[in-house]
MIDOSE-1310 file (N, C-alpha, C; in nm, 2 decimals, decimal comma, always signed):
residues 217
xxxx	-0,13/-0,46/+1,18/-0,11/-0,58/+1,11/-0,18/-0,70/+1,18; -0,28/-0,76/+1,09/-0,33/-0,85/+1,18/-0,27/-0,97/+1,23; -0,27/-1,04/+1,34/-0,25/-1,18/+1,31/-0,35/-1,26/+1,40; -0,35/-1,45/+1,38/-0,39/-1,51/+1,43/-0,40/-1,51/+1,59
xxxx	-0,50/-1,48/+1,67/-0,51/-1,47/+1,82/-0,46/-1,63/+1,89; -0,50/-1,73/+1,82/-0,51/-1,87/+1,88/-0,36/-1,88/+1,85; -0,30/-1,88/+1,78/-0,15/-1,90/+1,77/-0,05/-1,82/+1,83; +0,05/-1,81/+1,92/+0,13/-1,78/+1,94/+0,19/-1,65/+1,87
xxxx	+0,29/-1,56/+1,89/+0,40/-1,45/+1,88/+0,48/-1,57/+1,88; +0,61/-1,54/+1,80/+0,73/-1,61/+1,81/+0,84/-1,57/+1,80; +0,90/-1,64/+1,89/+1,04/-1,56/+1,92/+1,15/-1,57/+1,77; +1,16/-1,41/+1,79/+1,24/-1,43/+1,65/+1,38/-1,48/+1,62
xxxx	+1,43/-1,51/+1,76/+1,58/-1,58/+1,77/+1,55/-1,73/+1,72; +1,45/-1,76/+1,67/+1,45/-1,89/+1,65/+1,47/-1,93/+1,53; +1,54/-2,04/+1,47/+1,59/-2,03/+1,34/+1,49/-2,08/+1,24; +1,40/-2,04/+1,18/+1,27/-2,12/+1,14/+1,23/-2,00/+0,98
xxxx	+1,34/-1,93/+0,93/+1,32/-1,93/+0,82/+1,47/-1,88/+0,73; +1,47/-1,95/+0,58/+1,55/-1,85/+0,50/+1,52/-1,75/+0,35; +1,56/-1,66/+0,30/+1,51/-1,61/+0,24/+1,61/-1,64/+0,07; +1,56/-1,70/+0,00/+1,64/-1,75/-0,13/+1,56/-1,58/-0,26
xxxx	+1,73/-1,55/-0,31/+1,67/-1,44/-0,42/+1,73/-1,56/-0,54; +1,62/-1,60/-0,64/+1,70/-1,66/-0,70/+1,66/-1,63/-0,85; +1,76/-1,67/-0,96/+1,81/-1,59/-1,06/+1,74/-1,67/-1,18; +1,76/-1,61/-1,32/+1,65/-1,63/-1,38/+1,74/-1,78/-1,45
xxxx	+1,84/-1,78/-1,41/+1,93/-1,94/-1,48/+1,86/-2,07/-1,41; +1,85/-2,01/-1,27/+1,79/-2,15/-1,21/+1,66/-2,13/-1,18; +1,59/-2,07/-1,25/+1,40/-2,06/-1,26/+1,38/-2,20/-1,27; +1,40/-2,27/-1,36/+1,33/-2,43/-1,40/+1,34/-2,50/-1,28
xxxx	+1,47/-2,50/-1,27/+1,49/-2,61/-1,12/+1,40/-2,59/-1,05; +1,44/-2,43/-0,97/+1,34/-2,38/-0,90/+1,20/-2,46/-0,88; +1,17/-2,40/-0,97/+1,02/-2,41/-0,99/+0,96/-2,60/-0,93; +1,04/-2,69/-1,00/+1,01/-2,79/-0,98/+1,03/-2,79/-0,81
xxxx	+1,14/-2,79/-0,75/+1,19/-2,79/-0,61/+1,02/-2,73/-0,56; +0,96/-2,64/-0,52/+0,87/-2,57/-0,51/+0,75/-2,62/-0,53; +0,68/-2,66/-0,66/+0,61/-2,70/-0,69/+0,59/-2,87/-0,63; +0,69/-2,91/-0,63/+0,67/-3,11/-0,56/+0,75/-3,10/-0,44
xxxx	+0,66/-3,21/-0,38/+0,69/-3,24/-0,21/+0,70/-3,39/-0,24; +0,81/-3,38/-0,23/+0,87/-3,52/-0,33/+0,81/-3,55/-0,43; +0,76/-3,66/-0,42/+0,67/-3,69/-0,56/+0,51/-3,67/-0,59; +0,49/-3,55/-0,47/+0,36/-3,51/-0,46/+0,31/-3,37/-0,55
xxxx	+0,28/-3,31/-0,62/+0,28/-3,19/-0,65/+0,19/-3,09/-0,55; +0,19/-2,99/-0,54/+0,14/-2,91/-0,49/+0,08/-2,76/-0,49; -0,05/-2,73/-0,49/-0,10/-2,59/-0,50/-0,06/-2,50/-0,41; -0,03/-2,39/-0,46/-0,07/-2,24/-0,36/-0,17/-2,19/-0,33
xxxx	-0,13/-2,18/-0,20/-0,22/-2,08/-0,11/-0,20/-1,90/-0,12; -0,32/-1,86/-0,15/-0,29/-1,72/-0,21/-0,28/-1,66/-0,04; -0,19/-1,55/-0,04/-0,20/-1,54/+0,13/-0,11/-1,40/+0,07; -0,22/-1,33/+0,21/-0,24/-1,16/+0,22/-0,18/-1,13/+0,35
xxxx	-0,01/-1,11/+0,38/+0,01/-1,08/+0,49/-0,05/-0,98/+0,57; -0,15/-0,88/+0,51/-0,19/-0,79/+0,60/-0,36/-0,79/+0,61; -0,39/-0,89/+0,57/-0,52/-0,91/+0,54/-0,62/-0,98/+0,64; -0,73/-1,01/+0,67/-0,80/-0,96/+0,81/-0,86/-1,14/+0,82
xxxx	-0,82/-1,25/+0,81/-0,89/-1,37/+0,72/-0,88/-1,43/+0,88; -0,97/-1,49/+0,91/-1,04/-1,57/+1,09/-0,94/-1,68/+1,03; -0,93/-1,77/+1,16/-0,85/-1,93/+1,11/-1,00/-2,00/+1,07; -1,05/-1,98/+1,08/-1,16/-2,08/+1,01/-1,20/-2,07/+0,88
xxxx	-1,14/-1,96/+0,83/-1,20/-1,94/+0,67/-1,10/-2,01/+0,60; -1,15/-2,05/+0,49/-1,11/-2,16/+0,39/-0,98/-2,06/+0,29; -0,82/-2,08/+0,31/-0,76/-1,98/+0,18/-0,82/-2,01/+0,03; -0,76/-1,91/-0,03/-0,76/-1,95/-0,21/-0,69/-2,00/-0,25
xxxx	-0,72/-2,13/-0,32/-0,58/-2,23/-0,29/-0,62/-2,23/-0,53; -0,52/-2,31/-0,52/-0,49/-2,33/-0,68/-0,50/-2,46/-0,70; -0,51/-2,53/-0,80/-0,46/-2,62/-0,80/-0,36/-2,70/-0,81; -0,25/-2,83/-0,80/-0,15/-2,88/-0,83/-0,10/-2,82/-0,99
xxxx	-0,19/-2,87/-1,03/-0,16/-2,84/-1,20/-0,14/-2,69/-1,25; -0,19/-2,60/-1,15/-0,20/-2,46/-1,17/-0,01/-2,37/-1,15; +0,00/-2,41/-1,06/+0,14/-2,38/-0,97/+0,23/-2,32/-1,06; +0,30/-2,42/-1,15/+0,41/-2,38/-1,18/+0,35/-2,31/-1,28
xxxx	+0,24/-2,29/-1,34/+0,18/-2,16/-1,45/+0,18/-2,04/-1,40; +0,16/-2,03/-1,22/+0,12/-1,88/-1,16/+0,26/-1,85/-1,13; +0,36/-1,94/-1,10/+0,50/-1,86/-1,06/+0,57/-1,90/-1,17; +0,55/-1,92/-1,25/+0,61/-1,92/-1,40/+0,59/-1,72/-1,44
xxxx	+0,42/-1,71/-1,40/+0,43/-1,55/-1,45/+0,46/-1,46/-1,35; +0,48/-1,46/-1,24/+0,53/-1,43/-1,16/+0,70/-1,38/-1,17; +0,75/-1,51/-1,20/+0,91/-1,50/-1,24/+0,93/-1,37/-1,39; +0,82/-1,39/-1,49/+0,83/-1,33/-1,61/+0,83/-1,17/-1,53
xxxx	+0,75/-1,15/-1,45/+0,74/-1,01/-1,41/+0,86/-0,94/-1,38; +0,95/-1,06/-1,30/+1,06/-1,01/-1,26/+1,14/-0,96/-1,32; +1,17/-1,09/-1,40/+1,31/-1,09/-1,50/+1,24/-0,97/-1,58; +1,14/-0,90/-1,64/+1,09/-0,78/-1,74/+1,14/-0,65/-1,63
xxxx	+1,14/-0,67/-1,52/+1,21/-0,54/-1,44/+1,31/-0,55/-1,44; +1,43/-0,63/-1,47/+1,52/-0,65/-1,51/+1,64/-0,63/-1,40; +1,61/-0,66/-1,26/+1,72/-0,63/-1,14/+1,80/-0,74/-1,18; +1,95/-0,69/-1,13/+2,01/-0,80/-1,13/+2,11/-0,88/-1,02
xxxx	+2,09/-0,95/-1,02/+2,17/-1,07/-0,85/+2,31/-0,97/-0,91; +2,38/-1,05/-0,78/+2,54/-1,04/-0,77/+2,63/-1,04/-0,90; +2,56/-1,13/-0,94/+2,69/-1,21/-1,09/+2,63/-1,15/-1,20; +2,51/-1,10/-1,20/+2,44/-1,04/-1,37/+2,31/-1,11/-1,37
xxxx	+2,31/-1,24/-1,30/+2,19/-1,30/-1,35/+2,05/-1,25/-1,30; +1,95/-1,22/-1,41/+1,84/-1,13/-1,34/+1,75/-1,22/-1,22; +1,68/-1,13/-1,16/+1,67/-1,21/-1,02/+1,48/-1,23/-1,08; +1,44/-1,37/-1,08/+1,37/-1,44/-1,11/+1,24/-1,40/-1,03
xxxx	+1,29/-1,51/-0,88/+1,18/-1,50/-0,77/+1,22/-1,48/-0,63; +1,17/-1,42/-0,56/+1,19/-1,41/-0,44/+1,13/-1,53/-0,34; +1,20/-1,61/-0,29/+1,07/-1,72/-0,19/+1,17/-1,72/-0,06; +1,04/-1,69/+0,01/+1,05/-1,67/+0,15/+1,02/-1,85/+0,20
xxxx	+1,14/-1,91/+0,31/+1,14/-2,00/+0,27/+1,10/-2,05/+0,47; +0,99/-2,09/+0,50/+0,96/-2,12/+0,65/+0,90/-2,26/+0,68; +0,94/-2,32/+0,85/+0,94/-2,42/+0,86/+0,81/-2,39/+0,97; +0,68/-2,43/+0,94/+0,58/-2,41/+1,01/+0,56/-2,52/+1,08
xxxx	+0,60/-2,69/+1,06/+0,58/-2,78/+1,13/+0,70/-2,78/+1,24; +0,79/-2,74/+1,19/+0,91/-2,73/+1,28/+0,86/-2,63/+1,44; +0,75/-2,50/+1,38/+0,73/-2,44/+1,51/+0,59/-2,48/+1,53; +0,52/-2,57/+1,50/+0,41/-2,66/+1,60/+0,49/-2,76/+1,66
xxxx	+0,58/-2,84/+1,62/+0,64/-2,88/+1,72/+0,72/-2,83/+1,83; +0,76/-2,75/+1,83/+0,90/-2,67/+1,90/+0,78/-2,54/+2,04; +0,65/-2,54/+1,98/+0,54/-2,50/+2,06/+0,45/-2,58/+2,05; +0,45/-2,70/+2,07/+0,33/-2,75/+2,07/+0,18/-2,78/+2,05
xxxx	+0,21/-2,70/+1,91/+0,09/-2,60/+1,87/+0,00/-2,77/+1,77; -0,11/-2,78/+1,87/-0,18/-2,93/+1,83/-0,23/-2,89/+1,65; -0,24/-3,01/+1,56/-0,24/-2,95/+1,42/-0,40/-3,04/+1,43; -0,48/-3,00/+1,30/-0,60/-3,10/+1,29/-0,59/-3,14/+1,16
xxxx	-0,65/-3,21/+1,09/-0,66/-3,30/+0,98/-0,66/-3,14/+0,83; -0,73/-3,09/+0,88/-0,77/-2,96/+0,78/-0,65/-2,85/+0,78; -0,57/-2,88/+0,88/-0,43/-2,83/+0,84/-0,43/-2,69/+0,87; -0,54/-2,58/+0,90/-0,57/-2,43/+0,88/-0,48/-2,41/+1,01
xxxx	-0,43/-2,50/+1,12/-0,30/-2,40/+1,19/-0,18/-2,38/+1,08; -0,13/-2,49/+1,03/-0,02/-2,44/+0,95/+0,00/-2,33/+0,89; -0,15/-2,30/+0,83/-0,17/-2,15/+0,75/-0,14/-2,04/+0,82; -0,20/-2,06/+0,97/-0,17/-1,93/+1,09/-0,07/-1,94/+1,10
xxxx	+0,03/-2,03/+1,16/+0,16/-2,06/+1,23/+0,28/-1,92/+1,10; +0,25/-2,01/+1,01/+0,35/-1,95/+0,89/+0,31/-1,80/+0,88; +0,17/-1,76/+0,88/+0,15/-1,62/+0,86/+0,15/-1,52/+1,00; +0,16/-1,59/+1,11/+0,17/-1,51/+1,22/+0,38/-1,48/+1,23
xxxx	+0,44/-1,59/+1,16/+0,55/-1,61/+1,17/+0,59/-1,51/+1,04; +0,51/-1,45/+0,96/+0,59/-1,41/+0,85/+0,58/-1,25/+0,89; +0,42/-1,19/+0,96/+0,40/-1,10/+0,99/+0,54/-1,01/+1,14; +0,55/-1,12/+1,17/+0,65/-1,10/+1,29/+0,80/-1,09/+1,25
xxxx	+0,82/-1,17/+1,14/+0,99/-1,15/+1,11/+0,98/-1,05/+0,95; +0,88/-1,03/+0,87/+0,87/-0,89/+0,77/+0,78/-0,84/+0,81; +0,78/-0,69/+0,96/+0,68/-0,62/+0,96/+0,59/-0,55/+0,80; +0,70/-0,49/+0,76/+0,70/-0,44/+0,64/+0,63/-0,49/+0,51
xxxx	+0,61/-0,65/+0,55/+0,58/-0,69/+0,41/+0,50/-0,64/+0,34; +0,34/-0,61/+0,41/+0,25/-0,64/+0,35/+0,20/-0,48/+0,33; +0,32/-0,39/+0,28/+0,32/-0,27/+0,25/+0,40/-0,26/+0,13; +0,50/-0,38/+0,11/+0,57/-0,40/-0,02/+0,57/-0,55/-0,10
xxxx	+0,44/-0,57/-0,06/+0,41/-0,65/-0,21/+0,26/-0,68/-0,18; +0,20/-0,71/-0,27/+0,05/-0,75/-0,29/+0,04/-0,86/-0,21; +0,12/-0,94/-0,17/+0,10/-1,07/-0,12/+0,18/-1,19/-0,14; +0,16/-1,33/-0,13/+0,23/-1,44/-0,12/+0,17/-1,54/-0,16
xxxx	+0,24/-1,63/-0,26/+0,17/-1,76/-0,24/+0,28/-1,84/-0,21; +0,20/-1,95/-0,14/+0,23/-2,03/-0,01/+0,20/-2,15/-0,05; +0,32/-2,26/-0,11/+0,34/-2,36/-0,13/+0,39/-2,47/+0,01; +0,29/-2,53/+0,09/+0,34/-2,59/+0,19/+0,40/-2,78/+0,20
xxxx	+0,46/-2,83/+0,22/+0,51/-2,94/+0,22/+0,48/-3,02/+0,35; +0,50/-3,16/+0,30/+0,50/-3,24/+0,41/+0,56/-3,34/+0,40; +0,62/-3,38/+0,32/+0,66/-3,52/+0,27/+0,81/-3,52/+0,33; +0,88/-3,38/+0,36/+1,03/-3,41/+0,39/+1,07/-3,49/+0,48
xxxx	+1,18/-3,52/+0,47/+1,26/-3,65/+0,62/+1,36/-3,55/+0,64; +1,40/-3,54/+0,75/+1,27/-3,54/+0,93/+1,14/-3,42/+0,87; +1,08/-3,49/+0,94/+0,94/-3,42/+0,92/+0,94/-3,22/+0,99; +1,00/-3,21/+1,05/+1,05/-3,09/+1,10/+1,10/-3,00/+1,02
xxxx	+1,21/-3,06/+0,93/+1,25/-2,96/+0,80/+1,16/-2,95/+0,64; +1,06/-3,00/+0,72/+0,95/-2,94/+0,63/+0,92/-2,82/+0,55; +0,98/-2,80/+0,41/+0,95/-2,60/+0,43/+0,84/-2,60/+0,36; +0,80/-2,48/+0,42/+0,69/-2,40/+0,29/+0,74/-2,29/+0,25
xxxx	+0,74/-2,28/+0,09/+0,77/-2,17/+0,04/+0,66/-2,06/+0,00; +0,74/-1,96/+0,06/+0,62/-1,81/+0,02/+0,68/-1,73/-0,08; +0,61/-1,72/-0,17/+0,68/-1,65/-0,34/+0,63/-1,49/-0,32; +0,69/-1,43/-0,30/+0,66/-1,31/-0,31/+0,61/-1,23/-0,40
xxxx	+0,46/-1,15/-0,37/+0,42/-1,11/-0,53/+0,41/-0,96/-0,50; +0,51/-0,88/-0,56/+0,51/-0,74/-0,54/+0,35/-0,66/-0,58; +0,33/-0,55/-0,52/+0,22/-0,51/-0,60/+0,29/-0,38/-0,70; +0,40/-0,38/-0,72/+0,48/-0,31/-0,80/+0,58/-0,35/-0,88
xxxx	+0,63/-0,38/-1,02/+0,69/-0,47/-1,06/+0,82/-0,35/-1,13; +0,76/-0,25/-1,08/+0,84/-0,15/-1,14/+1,05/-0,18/-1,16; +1,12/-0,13/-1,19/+1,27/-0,16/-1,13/+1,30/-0,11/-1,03; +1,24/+0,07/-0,98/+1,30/+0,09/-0,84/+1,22/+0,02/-0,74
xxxx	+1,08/-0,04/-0,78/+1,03/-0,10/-0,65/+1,04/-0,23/-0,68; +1,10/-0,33/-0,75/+1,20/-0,42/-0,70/+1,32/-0,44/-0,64; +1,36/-0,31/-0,68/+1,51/-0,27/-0,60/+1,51/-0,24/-0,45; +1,37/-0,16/-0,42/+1,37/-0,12/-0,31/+1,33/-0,26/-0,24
xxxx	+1,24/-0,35/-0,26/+1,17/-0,48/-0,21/+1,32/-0,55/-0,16; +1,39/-0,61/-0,24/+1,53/-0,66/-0,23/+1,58/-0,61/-0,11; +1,63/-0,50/-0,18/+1,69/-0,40/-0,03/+1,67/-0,42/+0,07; +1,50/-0,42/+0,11/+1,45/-0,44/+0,22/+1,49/-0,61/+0,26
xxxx	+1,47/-0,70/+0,24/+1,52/-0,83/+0,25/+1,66/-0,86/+0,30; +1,74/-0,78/+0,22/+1,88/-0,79/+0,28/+1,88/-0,72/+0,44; +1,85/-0,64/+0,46/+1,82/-0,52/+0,54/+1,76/-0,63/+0,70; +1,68/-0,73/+0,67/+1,63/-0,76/+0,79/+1,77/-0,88/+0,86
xxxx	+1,70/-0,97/+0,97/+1,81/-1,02/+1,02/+1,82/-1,16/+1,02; +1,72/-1,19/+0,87/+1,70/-1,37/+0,83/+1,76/-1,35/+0,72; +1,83/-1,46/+0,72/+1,97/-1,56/+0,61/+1,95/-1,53/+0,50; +1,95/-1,45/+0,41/+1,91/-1,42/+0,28/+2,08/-1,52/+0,18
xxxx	+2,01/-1,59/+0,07/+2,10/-1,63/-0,02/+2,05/-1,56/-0,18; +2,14/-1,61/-0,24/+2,16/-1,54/-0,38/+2,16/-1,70/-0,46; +2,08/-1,73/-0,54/+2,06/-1,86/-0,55/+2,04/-1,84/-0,75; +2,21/-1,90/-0,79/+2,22/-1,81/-0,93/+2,29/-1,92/-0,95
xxxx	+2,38/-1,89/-1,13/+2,43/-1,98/-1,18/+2,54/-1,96/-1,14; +2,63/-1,89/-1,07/+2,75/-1,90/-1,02/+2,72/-1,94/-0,91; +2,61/-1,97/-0,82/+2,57/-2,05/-0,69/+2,45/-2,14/-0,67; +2,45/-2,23/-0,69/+2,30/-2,25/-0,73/+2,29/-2,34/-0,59
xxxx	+2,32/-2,31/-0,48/+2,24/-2,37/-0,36/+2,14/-2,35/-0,34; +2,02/-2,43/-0,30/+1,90/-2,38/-0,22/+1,88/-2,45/-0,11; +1,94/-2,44/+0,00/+1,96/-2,53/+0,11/+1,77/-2,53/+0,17; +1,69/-2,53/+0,15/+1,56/-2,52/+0,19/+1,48/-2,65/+0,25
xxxx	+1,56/-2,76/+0,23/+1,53/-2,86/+0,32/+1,63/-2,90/+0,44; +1,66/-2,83/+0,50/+1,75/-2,76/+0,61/+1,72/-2,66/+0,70; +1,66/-2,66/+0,81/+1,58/-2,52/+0,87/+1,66/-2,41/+0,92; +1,86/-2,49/+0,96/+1,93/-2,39/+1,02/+1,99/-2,33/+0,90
xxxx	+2,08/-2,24/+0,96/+2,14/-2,12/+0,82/+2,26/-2,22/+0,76; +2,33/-2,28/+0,88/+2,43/-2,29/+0,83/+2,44/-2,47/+0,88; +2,50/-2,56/+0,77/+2,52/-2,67/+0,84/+2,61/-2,72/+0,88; +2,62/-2,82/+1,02/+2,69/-2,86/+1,10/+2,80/-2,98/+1,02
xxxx	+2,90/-2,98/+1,09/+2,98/-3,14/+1,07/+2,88/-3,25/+1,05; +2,85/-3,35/+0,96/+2,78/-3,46/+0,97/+2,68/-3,49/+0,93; +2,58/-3,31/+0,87/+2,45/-3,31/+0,79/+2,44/-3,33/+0,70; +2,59/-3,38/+0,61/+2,56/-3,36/+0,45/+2,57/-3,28/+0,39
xxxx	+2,59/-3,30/+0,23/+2,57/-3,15/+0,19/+2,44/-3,10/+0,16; +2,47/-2,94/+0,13/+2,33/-2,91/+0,10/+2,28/-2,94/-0,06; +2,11/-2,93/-0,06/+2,10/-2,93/-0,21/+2,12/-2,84/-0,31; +2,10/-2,85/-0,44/+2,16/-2,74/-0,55/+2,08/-2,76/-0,64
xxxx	+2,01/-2,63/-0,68/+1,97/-2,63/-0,79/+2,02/-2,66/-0,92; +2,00/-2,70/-1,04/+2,04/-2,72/-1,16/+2,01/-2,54/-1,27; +2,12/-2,51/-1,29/+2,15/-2,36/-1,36/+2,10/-2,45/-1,51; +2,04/-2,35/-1,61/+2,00/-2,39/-1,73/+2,23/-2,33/-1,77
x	+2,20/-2,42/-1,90/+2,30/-2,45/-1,96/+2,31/-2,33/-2,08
């Protein structure tokens, strides 16, 4: 598995990601949550966990306007294999949800104007906590943020794109996710939390609450 040489190994006791399965009621919300960094919109970065790419090479990025079209078909893939969450509702999208400014601060990993550590930081961090990934799905796109308060709970979301859309190999993909030892939620119409601007699992006395998706009606 390759990863970035200039970046860091990271300790995986560190709380710096969660994993949202979420259902095909709260796709819309979703999507927008994802797609805008506040009132910024934002493209994905096409990203190949197991793929051989220097920090200096430029990713495949999409545009703003593109986004919610590519995980719009993304989601269709899913809900057509037809797994289902906890409560019935078919499970939409998978997004792997990581705080990469949170671990250039926390290592002091210097950032430059062109942003290409964030890219390493997150994919050296995804390679290390899903060894497995990039043997069960084609890849990820990688919607990253900046705009959140505190700047630390910054997330980037990574949408997971199976290279098998089949039912047992979404069943098995899932599986696997539960199976590791990062916070996985079920983010449906009988739950529609997506606590993702929040880096720890769980919140303390005094944080507020978390946020919540809006379930279609």
């Amino acid at each position: 598995m390759t990863t970035f040489a200039n970046i860091p190994q990271f300790d995986p006791a560190v709380p710096a990601t969660k994993i949202f399965c979420i259902g095909g009621s709260c796709l819309r919300s979703a999507l927008v949550r994802i797609a805008m960094d506040k009132t910024v919109p934002r493209g994905v970065a096409v990203h190949f966990p197991g793929g051989t790419s220097s920090l200096g090479e430029t990713s495949i990025c999409s545009s703003p306007e593109n986004t919610v079209r590519l995980l719009s078909g993304v989601a269709q893939k899913f809900i057509a294999a037809g797994y289902a969450t906890p409560d019935g509702d078919p499970l939409a999208l998978i997004d792997i949800v990581t705080y990469p400014l949170y671990l250039s601060l926390i290592y002091d990993i210097p950032l430059t104007e062109a942003g290409t550590e964030l890219f390493a930081i997150n994919h050296n961090w995804l390679t290390g906590a899903f060894p497995e990934l990039p043997t069960c799905g084609a890849g990820v796109l990688s919607a990253f943020h900046f705009n959140e308060e505190p700047i630390d709970d910054a997330p980037t979301h990574n949408i997971v794109v199976p290279s098998d859309f089949s039912p047992g190999a979404i069943a098995r993909l899932t599986a696997y996710f539960t199976r590791t030892a990062v916070p996985l939620f079920w983010t449906t119409r009988s739950n529609p939390q997506m606590d993702d601007r929040y880096l720890f699992a769980e919140r303390q006395p005094g944080d507020g609450p978390p946020n919540r998706l809006l379930a279609d009606s």
